[in-house]
N, C-alpha and C positions, 0 to 999 in steps of 0.2 A: 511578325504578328503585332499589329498594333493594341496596345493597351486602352480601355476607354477613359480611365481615370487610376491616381494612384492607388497601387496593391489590389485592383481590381484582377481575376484570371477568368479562365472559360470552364472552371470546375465547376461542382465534382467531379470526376474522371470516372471511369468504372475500363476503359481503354486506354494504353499508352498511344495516345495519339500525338498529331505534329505541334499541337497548340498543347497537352500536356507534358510532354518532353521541354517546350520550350518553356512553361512554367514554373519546371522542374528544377531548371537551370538558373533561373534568374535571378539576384544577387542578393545576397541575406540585406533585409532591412539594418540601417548604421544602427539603430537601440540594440541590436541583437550579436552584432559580430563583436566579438571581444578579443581585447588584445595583451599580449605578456610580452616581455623578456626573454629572446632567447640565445643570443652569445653575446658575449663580453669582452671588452677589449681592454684590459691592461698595460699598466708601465711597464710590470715585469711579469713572465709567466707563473712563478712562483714566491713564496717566502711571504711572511706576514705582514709587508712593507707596500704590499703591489696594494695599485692604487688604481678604479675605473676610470675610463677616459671617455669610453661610448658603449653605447648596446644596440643590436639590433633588437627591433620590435616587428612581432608577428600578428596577422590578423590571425583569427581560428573561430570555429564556430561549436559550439556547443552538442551535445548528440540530443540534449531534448529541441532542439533546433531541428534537427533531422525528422523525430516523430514529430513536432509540431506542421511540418511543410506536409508530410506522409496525411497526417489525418486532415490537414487542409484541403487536399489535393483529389486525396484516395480514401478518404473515409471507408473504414472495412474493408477495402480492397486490396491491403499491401499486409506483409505478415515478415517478421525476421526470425531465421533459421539459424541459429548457434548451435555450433560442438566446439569441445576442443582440438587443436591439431592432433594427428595420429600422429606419432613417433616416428613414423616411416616418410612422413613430409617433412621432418627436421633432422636439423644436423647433428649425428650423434657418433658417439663412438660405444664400440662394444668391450665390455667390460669380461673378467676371467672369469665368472659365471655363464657367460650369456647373456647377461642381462645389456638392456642400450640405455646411456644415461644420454640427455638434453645436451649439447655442448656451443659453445660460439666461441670464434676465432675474433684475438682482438688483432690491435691495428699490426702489430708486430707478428701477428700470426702463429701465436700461442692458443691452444684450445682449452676452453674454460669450461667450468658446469657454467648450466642457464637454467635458471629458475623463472627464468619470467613464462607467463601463461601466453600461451598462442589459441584467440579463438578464431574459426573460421565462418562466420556471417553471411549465410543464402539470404538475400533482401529481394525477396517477391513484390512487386510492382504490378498487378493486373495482370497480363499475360505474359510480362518479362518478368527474367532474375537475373542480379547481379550478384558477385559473388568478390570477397576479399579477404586479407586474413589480418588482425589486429594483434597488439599486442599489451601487456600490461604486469604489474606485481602483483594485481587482484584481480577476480573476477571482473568486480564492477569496471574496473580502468580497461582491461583487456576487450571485455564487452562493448564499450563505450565505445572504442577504439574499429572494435572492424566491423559498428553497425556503420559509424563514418563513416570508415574507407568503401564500404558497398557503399552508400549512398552516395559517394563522390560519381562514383562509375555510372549512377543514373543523372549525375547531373548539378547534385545538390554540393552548393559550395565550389562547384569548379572559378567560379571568378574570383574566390581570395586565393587561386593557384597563380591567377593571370596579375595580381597587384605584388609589386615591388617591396621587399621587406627591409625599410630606412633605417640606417644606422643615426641615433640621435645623442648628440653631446650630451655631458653631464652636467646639471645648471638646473637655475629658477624659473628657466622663460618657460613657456607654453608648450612647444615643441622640447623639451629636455627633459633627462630623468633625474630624480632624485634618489639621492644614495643612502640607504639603512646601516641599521647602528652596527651590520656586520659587515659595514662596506659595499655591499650588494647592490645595482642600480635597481629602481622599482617603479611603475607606472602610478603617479596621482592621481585625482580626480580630474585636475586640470588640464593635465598632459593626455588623459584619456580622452574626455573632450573634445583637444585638438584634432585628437586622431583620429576620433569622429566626423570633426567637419573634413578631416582632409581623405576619410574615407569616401563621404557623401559624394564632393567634389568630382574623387575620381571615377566614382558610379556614375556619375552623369557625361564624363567626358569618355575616357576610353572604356571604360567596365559599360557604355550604354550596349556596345555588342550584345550583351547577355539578356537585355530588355531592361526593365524597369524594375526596381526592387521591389520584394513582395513581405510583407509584415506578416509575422504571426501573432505575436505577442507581444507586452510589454518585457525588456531584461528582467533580471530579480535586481534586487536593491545589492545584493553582494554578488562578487564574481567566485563562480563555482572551478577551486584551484584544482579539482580532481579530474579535471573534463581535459583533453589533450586534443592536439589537431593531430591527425595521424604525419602530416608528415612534416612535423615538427618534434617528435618525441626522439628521446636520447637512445643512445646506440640500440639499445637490451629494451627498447618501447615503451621505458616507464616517465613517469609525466615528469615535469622540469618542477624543480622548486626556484631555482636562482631563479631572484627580480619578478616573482609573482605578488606584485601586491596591486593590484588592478583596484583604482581607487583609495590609496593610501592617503592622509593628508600628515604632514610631518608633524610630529609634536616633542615637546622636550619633556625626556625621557628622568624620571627621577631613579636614586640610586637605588636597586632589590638587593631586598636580602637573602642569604640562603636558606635551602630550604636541606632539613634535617633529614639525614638517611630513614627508611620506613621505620615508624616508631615503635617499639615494643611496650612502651608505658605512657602515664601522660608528663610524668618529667622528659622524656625522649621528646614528647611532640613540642612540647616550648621549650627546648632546648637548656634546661634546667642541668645545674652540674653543680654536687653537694660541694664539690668542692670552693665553685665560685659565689661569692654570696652575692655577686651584684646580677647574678645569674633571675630571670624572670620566674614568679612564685606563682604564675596566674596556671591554674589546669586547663586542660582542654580537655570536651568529651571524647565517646568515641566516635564519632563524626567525621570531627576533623581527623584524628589517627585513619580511619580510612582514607578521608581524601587525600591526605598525603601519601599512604602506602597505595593509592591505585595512579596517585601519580608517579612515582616511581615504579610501576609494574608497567606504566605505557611508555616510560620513558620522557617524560613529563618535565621538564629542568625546571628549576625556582623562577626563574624570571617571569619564563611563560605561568606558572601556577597563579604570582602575585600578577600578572596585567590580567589574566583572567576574573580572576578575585575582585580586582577593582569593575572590571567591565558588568560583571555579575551583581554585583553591591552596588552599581549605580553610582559611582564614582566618578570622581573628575579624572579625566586622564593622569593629569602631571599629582597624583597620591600614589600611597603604598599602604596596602589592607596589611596589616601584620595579624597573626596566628590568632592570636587573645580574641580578636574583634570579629571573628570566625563565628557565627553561631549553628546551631547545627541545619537550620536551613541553607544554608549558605552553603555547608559544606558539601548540603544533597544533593544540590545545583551544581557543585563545582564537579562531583565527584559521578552525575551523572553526564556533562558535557564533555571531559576527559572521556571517559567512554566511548559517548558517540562521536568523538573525535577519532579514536583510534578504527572504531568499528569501518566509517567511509574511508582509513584509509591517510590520515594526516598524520604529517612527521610530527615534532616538539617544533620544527622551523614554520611548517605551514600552518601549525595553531598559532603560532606567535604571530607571522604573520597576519592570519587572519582578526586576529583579535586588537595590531592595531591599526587595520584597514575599519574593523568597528567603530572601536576609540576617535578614529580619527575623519569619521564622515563626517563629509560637507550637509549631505543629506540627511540627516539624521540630526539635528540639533541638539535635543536634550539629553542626559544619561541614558534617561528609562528610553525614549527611543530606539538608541543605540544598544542598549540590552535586546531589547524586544524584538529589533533584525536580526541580528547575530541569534538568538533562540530561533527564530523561522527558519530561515537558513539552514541551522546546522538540523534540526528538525526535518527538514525537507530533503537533507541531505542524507541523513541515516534511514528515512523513511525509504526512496529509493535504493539505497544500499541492499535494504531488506529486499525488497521486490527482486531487483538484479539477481540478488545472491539464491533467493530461493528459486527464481525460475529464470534465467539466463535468457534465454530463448522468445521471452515473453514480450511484446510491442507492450 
């Protein structure tokens, strides 16, 4: 099928026809394919010593990628069908009740409980359906998961099956990753970039098979860490955290303080103790006492609490917000992003992460900038969360 001009197709469809099959297929525009971390090569396999040498990096594409191509293409014509798997399509074992619990066998062939969600995704295409099954530790990840793997089977994203996933040394240059404060290699701005052009590159050379890439949209300004490629996910199908910092830019890190067990008073929250008199005399409301007691109900560590704080406050990266300086706006804000951080779905490691892929955009010059993305973002992310969660099923 020749192309008349870039990201031009012969839609709408309302048929899967030879020239929509072939539209279907054709390779996610470079702004849009995004790329992580996915294994690690160490000096030694274990012990707090090992030190990263390379990673492999994966392309993957996003699943509102999926419904952006779907309503490009098929406008009202495509519909996704979710349930979860029946128990009788997973591996289980039977318990002295009767009852069947979930089970997976690990590598040594030990049979474990499995708590992870299996949905299975009927993806209607006009007068085809493709069918696959996903997986995830939440609704939205498991969902995400096998609207992809149906859409692969009609097409969509098959050429980041067909590109090579390069293992890149650890280093400054353009093509290398740089390594976080836990050791962990992570993708820059810069290094995404690269991979960018050297994705383009290869779209033109050997990914031309697949035709010409087709655009849907511009990316978001942040990389959405909860979206997985399906066949990129870890054993039990839930999404990778190591070396997700897609767009990080390094910065120097100053020293946090800790943050105090959930407080029962306001000498608890500033850390007041009669006994020490150099001990801080400053109260806190109750404000802050929540947002610290909902940070420890999410599991929220001091570090991440304080670079949030800073991010939130409009701060310079390389400060430390301390408690006193806390006012109860501040704290509302803090204490409603924890929240919707845990609500999509993110560790204490992929808040942190994300917060200083914030901190540290290139994109983003100013504080308040960088506040005001990271708010969209996680906004747009809890908002979908909702939809997902409340109607699974729903395009």
């Amino acid at each position: 099928m020749t192309q008349t001009s870039h990201g031009a197709h012969h839609g709408p469809y309302t048929h899967l026809t030879a020239d929509a099959a072939a539209d279907l297929r054709r390779p996610i525009a470079a702004a849009e394919v995004r790329f992580k971390v996915q294994a690690v090569r160490w000096t030694k396999r274990d012990g707090a010593d090992k030190v990263a040498t390379a990673a492999q990096v994966v392309a993957y594409m996003d699943a509102r990628t999926v419904i952006a191509r779907l309503n490009l293409l098929f406008p009202g014509a495509w519909r996704a069908q979710t349930e979860a798997l029946p128990l009788e399509m997973r591996l289980t074992r039977r318990n002295a009740d009767g009852t069947l619990t979930p089970i997976r066998l690990t590598e040594q062939g030990e049979a474990k409980a499995d708590d992870t969600l299996y949905y299975r995704c009927r993806l209607q295409i006009a007068e085809a359906t493709f069918e696959d099954v996903g997986a995830g530790d939440d609704p939205k990840a498991a969902y995400s998961d096998a609207i992809k793997r149906a859409a692969v089977r009609a097409g969509i994203g098959e050429s980041l099956y067909a590109m090579d996933s390069p293992w890149l040394r650890i280093g400054n240059a353009d093509g290398q990753l740089r390594v976080s404060r836990a050791g962990k290699p992570y993708l820059d701005e810069r290094t995404s970039r690269w991979l960018q052009r050297m994705y383009e590159a290869w779209s033109t050379r050997a990914g031309s098979i697949f035709g010409e890439p087709l655009p849907h949209a511009p990316a978001p300004a942040l990389a959405d860490h909860t979206a997985e490629d399906p066949r990129h996910a870890n054993g039990n199908g839930a999404p990778h955290t190591d070396g997700e910092h897609d767009g990080v830019a390094a910065i120097s890190l100053p020293e946090l303080p800790e943050m105090p067990a959930a407080p029962d008073s306001a000498a608890e929250a500033t850390g007041h103790n009669e006994a020490d008199d150099t001990a801080p005399e400053t109260d806190v409301g109750d404000a802050v006492r929540e947002v610290i007691a909902t940070a420890h109900a999410a599991g929220v560590s001091a570090g991440t609490l304080n670079r949030l704080a800073v991010l939130l406050a409009a701060r310079r990266p390389d400060t430390v917000v301390k408690l006193a300086d806390v006012d109860d706006a501040l704290a509302g804000e803090l204490a409603r992003r924890i929240r919707q951080a845990r609500a999509v779905g993110w560790s204490d490691e992929t808040l942190a992460d994300m917060i200083e892929q914030a901190l540290g955009s290139e994109r983003h010059r100013t504080a308040a900038q960088r506040r005001k993305a990271f708010r969209e973002h996680l906004d747009r992310l809890a908002a979908d969360a909702l939809v997902e969660h409340a109607s699974p099923a729903a395009a």
